[in-house]
N, C-alpha and C positions, 0 to 999 in steps of 0.2 A: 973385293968380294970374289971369293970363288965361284967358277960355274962349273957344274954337271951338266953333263949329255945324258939327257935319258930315252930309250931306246927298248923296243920288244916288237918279236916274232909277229903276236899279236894285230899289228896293226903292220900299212904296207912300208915295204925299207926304202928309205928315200933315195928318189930318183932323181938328185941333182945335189949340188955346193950345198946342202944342209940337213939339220940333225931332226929325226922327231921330234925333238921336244929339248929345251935346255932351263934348265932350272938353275936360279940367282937368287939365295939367301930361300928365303919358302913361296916366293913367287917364279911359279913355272909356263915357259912360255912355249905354245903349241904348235906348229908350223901348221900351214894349209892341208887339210886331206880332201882326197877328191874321194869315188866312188871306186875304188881298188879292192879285190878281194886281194886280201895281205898273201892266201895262200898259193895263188896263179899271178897274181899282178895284174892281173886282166880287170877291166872295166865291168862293172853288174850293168845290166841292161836296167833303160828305162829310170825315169825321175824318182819315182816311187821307189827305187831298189836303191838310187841311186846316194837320196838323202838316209837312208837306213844304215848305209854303209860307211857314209859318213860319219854318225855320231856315233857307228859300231870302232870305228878308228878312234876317232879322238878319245873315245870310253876308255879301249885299250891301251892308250899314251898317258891317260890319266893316271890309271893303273896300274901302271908301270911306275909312275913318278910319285904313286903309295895315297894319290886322291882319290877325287871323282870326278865324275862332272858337276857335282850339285856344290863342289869347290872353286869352280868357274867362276870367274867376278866378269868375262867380258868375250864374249862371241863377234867374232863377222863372219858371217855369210856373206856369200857370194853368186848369182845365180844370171844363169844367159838370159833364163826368162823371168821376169818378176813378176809372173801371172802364177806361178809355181811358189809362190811367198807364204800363205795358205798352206800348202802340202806340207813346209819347214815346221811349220808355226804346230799342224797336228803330232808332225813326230817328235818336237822337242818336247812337246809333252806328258810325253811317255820316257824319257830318259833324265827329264827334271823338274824337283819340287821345289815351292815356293821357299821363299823367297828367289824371283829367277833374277838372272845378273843380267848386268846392263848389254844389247846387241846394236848392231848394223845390219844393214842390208844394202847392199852394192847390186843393181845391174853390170853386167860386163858382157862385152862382145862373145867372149869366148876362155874358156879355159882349158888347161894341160889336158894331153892326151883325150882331147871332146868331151870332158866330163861337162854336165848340169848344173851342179853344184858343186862348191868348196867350203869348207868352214876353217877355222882356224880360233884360238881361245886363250885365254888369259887364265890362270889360277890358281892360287893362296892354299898353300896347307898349313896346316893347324887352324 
């Protein structure tokens, strides 16, 4: 099976040993985004900025890779606080319609560069 890298401006350009996103056959697979504006690299302040910017990223990898997110079969989040699981929970809903795809939710000590949150996503085109 061939893989593709897929990759855009759009979203931020990976800061370590891996691709945005690399798609196998029409399942495309998303690496983690934290809260990066793509155009400074710099962190958006605050939780609330923070998950906005996240699913503005993965939108953008989606995008790229000619889906969506409502082509998403599998989410995990990841979050320092899991009191802030709520806060995910109202922004995913504004970037997708039912039928919604299976998630996780992880506590974690800490993530890259102090970020809040992280997501990362699974997803089927056609």
């Amino acid at each position: 099976m061939n893989r593709k890298i897929v990759s855009t401006p759009d979203a931020p350009a990976a800061i370590g040993t891996y691709s945005q996103a690399v798609q196998a056959g029409s399942t495309v697979y998303l690496s983690g985004q934290i809260g990066l504006d793509p155009l400074t690299m710099q962190m958006v302040d605050g939780i609330d900025a923070q998950i906005v910017r996240v699913f503005d990223n993965l939108k953008a990898v989606a995008a790229a890779a000619g889906g969506s997110l409502n082509d998403v079969v599998k989410f995990n989040i990841y979050l320092t606080d899991l009191a802030n699981f709520s806060k995910v929970n109202e922004v995913m809903a504004k970037y997708l319609s039912e039928p919604y795809p299976a998630r996780a939710a992880v506590g974690v000590k800490e993530l890259p560069r102090g970020a809040l949150v992280e997501a990362d996503a699974v997803l089927v085109l056609g």
